[in-house]
PLY file of the C-alpha trace (Angstrom):
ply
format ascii 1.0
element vertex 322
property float x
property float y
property float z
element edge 321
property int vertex1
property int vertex2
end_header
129.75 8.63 85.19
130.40 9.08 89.15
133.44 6.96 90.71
132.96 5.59 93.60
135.00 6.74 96.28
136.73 2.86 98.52
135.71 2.99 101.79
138.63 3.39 104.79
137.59 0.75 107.06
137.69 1.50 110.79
140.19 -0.18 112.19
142.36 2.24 110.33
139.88 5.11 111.31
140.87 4.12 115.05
144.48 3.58 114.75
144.74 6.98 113.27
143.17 8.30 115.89
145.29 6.72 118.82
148.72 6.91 117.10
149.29 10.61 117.97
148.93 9.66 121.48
150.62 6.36 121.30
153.80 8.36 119.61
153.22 10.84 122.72
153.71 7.83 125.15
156.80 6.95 122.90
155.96 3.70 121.88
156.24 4.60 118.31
159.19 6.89 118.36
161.96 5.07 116.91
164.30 7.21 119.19
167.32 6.24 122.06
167.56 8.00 125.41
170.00 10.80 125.72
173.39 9.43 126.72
173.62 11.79 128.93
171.60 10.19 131.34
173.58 6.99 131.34
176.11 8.90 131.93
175.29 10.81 135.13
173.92 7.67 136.41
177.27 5.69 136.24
179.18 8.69 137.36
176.74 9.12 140.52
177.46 5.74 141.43
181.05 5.64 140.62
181.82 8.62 143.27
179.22 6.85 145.41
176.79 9.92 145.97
173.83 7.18 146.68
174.94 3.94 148.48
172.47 1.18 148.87
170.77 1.02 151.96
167.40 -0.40 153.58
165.82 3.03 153.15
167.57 3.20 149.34
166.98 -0.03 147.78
168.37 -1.11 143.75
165.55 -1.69 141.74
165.34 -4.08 138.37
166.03 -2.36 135.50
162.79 -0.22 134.03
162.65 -0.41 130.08
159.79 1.25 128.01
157.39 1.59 126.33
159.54 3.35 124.36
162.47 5.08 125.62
160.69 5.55 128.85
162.53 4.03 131.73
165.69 3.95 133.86
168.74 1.58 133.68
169.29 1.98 137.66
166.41 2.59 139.31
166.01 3.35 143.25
163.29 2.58 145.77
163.89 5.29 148.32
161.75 5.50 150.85
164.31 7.83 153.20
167.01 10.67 152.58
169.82 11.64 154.80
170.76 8.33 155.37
167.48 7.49 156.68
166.25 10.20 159.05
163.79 11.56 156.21
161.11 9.43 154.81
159.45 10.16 151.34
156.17 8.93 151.56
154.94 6.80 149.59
158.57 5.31 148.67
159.78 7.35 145.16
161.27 5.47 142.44
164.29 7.44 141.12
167.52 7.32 139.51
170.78 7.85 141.62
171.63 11.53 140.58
167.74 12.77 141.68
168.66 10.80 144.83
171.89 12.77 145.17
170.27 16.10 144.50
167.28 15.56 146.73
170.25 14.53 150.04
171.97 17.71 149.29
168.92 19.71 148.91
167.91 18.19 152.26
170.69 19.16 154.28
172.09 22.50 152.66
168.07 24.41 152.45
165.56 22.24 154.12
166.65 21.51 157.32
168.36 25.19 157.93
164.60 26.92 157.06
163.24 24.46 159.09
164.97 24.86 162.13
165.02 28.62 161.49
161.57 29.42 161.07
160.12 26.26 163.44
163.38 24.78 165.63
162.65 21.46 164.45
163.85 19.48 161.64
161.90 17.72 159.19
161.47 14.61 159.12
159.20 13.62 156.26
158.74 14.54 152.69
155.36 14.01 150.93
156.06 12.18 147.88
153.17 13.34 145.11
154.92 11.68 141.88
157.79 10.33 140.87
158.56 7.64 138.14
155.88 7.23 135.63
155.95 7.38 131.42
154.18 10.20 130.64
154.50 13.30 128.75
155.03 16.98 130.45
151.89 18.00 132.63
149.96 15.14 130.61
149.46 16.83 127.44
149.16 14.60 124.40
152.00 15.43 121.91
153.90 17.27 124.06
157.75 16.27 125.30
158.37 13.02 127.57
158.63 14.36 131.05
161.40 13.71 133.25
159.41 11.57 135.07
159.34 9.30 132.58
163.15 8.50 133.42
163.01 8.73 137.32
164.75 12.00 137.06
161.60 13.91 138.93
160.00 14.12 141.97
156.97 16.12 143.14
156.98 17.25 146.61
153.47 18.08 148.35
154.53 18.91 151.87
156.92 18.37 154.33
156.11 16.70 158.18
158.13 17.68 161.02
159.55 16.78 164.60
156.59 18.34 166.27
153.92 16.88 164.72
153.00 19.46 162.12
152.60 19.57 158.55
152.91 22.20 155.86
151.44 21.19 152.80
152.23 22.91 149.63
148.61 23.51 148.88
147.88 25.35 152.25
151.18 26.74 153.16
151.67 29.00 150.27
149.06 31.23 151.56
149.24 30.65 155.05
151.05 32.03 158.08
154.11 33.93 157.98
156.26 31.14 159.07
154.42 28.57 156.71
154.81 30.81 154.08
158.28 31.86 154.42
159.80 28.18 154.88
158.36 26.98 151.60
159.65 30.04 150.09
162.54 29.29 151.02
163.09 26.02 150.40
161.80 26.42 146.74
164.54 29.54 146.10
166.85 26.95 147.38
166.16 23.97 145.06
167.09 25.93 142.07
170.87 25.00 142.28
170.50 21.37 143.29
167.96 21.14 140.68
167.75 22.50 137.17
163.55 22.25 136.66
162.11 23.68 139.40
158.02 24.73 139.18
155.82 25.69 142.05
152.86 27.72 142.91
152.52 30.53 140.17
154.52 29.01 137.51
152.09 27.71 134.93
149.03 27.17 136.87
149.81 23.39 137.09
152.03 23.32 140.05
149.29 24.90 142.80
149.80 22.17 145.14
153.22 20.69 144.57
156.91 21.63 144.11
158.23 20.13 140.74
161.85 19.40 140.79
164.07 17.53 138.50
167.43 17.52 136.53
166.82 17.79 132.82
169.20 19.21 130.81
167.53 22.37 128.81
171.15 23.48 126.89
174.64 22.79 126.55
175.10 25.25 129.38
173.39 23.41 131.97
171.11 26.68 132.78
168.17 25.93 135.03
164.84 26.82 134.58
162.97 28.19 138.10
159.52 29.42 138.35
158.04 31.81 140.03
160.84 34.23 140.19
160.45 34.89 143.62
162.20 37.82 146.10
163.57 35.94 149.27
161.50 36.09 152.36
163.22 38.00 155.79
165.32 35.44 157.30
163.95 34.20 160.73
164.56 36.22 164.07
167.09 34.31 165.67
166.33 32.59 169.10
167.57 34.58 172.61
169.09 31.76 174.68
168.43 32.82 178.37
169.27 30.72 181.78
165.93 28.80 182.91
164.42 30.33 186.46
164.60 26.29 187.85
167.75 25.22 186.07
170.26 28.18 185.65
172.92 25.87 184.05
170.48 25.27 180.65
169.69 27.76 177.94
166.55 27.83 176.81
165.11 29.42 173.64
162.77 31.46 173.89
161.54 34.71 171.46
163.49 37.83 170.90
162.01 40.73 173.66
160.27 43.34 172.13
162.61 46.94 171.74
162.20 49.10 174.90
163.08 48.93 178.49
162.89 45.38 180.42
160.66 44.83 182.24
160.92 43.92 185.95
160.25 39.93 186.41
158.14 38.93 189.10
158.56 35.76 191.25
156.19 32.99 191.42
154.61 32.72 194.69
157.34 30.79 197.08
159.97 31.21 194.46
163.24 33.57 194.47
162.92 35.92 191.36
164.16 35.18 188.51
167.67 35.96 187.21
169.52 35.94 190.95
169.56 33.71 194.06
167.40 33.64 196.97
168.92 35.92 199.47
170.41 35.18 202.60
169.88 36.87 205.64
173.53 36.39 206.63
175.41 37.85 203.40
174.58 41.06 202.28
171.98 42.29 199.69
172.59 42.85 195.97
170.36 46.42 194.61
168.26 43.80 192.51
168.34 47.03 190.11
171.76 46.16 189.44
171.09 42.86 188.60
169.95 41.54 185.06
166.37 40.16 184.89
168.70 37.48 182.92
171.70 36.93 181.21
172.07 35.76 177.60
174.01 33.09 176.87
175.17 31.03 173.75
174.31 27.84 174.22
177.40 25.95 173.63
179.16 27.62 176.39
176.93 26.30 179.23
176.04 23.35 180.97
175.64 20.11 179.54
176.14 19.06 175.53
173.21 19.78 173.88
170.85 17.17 173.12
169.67 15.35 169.49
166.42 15.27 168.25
164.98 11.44 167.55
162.85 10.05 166.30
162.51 6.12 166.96
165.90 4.24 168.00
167.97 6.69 165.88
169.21 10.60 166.01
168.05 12.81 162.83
171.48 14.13 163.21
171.00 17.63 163.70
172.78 18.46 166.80
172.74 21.40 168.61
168.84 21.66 169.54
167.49 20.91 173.12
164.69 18.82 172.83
163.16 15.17 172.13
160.35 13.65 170.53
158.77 10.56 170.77
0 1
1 2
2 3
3 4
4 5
5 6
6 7
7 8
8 9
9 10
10 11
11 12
12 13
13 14
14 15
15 16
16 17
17 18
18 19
19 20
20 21
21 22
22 23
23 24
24 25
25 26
26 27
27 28
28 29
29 30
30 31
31 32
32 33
33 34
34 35
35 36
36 37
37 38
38 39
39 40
40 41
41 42
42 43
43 44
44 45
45 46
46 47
47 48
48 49
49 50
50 51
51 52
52 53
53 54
54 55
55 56
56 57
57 58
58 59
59 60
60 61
61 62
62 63
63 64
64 65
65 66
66 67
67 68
68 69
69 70
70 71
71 72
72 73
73 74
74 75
75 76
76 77
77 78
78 79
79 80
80 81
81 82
82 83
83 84
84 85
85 86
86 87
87 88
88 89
89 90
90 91
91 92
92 93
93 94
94 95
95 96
96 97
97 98
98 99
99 100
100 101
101 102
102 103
103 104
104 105
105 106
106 107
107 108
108 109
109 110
110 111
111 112
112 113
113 114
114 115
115 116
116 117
117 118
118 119
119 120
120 121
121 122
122 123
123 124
124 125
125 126
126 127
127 128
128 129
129 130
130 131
131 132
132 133
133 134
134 135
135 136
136 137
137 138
138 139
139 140
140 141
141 142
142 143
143 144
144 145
145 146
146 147
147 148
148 149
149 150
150 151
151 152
152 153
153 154
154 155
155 156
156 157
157 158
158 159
159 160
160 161
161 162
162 163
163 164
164 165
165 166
166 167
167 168
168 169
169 170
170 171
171 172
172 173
173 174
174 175
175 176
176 177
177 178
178 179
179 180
180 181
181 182
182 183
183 184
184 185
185 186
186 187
187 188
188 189
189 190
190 191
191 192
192 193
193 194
194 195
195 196
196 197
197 198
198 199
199 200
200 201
201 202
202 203
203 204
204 205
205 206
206 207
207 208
208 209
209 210
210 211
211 212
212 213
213 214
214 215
215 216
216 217
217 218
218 219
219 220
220 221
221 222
222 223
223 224
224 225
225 226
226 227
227 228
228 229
229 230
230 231
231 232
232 233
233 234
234 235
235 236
236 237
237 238
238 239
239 240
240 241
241 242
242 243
243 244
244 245
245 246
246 247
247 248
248 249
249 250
250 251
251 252
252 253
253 254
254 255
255 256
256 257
257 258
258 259
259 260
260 261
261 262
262 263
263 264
264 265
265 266
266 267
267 268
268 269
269 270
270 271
271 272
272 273
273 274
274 275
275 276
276 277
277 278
278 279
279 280
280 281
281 282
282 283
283 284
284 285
285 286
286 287
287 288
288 289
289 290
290 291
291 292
292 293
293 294
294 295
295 296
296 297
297 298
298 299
299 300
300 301
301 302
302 303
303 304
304 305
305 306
306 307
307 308
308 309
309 310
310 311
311 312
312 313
313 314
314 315
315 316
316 317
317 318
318 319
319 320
320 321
């Protein structure tokens, strides 16, 4: 006699299929967020790392599905006090905000004024809060995205107009490719994920930094291991033919004699005075073609760089922009 095998109807065909990606999503996983995490938040906020400003706004509090979501969140559409926007606006909790201000001002900003002479003053926001798991993949571990504790950087805009995206740069010019280098050695300290070009073949066109916590050690994990780039030439500061009194930067002379200048037609040469036919003549052979300076010890204080009503706050660099 042959049983008949009951029939499994399909809604229960269909919610067997979707509830390994529902639990991936978290909204079946029984489970609290680390308390870790409320931790850090209260303590960033308690020493006032983050304070609330127009360009760092308090969010309402993000909860779910699941454990996904933030007590604190931020809305910060600039860092360093405003002088560097993220674009679009990045929703993050206070210690990513922290991290992503002292990453800023201790790596950023010194590779960018050493390898360009300008600062940056936007950061190309490519993701930041979102409930997800890592890189997308279904099963895998919640990413720190999913508590605002990420943010994916693109590219970076600066004072003069240019851009260096992550995508292009890495392969690009020296100078392109040496400042994002540099900057992505220098996140892994501020940070303890950091992922970019060459990691896992998922980070090609974005730097991925965050703050999980992989062990009781607080060890970070950084990929590519990378060997530092040459650090930039410095700048020779030399007195301007027109306006002796102000340095001006300009590129390190090749190795090898100097070369005699040549004056402009109806100009004195540059490096000594016009002479007069009443005070006796200087061997211009003695004389420097010009004299190198620091520029802190001449003429006037140095001026900001701005952008809009209000300095970036890097002094020490000659120069405006619109």
């Amino acid at each position: 006699m042959t049983r008949r095998v009951p029939s499994v109807p399909l809604r229960f065909t269909v919610l067997a299929l979707l509830l390994p990606a529902l639990s991936a999503c978290g909204l079946f996983d029984f489970e609290e967020r680390e308390p870790w995490r409320a931790q850090a938040e209260a303590a960033c906020f308690a020493r006032k790392e983050v304070v609330p400003s127009s360009a760092v706004r308090p969010m309402s509090k993000i909860s779910g599905p699941g454990i996904c979501g933030v007590d604190r969140p931020l809305k910060v559409a600039a860092l360093r006090t405003g002088e560097v926007d993220i674009v679009p606006a990045a929703t993050l909790d206070c210690p990513m905000t922290a991290a992503l201000d002292r990453w800023m001002a201790s790596v950023v900003q010194p590779a960018a004024y050493a390898r360009y002479g300008v600062p940056v003053i936007a950061v190309k926001n490519m993701a930041s809060y979102g409930c997800r798991t890592r890189n997308h993949a279904p099963g895998a571990k919640l990413s720190e995205h999913a508590f605002a504790n990420a943010l994916d950087v693109g590219g970076f805009r600066f004072a003069d107009g240019r851009e260096v995206t992550v995508k292009s740069g890495w392969r690009a010019g020296e100078a392109d490719r040496a400042f994002l280098r540099e900057v992505l050695i220098g996140a892994c300290g501020p940070f303890r994920t950091v992922l970019g070009p060459g990691s896992d073949g998922m980070h090609e066109d974005h730097f991925h930094l965050d703050l999980a916590r992989h062990n009781a050690r607080g060890e970070a994990y950084c990929r590519p291991k990378l060997t530092p780039p040459p650090p930039a030439a410095p700048p020779v500061f030399m007195a301007s033919p027109a306006r002796g009194t102000v340095p001006v930067a300009a590129a390190a002379p090749p190795p090898g004699p100097v070369p005699p200048q040549q004056a402009a037609p109806g100009y004195p040469a540059p490096g000594y005075p016009a002479a007069d036919p009443a005070t006796p003549r200087t061997d211009p052979a003695m004389v420097p073609a010009a004299t190198p300076m620091p520029p802190a010890s001449v003429g006037a204080p140095p001026l900001v760089w701005q952008r809009g009503p209000g300095p970036l706050g890097y002094g020490g660099v000659t120069g405006s922009v619109p």
